[in-house]
C-alpha positions as semicolon CSV with decimal commas, in nm:
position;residue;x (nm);y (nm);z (nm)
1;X;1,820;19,975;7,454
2;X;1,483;19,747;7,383
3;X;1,560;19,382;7,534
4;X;1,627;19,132;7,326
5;X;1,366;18,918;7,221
6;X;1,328;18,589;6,989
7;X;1,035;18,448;6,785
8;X;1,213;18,174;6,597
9;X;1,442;17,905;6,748
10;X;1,741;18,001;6,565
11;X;1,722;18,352;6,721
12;X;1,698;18,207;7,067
13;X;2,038;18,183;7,190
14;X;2,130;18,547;7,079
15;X;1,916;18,627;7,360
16;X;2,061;18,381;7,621
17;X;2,400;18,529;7,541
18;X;2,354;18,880;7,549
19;X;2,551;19,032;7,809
20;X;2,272;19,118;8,055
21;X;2,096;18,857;8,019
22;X;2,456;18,601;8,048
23;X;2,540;18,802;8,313
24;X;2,228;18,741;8,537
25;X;2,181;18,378;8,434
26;X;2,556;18,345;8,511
27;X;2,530;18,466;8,841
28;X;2,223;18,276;8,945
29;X;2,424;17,966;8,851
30;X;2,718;18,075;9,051
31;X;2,476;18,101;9,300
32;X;2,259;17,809;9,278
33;X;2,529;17,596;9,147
34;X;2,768;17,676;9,499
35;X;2,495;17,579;9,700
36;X;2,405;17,252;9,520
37;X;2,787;17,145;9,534
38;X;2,759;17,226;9,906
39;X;2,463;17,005;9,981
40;X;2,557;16,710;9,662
41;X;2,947;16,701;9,659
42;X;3,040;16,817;10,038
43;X;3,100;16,425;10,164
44;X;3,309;16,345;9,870
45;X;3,535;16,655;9,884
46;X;3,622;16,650;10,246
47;X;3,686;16,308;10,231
48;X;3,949;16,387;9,986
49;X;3,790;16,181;9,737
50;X;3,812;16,367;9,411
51;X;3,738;16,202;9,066
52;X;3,680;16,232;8,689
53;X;3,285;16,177;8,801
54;X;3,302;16,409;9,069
55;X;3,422;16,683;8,822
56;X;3,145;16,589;8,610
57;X;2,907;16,613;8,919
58;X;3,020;16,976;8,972
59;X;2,987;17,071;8,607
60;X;2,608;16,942;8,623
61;X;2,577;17,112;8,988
62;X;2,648;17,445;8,807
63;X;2,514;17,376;8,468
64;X;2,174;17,283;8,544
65;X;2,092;17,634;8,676
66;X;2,243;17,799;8,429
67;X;2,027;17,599;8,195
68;X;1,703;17,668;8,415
69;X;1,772;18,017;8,452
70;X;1,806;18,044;8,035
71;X;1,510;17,839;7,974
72;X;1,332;18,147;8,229
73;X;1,478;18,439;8,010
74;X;1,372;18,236;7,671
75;X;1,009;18,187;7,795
76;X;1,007;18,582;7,934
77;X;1,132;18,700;7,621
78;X;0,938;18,500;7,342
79;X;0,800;18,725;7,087
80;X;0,465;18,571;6,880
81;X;0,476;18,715;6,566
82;X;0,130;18,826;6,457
83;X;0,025;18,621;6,089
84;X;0,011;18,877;5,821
């Protein structure tokens, strides 16, 4: 199967969630994203002190790479179309 690959925006997140590519960008923000909570959030959670913001702390700990690691697929996988 020929990877997927996008030329206009609209066609852009069919590539970011195809399964291999979701997979791997899913993973590297499992990744990434457990570390960051480990060095960002670590105080707060041993300390017992968990809150709305420190949810939404997490969610951005995790979401940025995902959102990284997309942004790398899209700008591997651009296709310019050739005028004519």
């Amino acid at each position: 199967m020929e990877p997927r690959s996008w030329a206009r925006l609209r066609e852009a997140p069919l590539v970011c969630f195809c399964w291999p590519n979701l997979r791997r960008t899913g993973a590297i923000a499992l990744a990434v994203g457990t570390v960051l909570v480990g060095i960002n959030q670590t105080g707060q959670l041993v300390r017992g002190q968990f809150h709305p913001l420190l949810v939404g702390r997490i969610l951005l700990d995790y979401l940025v790479p995902f959102l990284v690691s997309n942004l790398g697929v899209l700008s591997g996988t651009r296709r310019r179309d050739s005028p004519g």
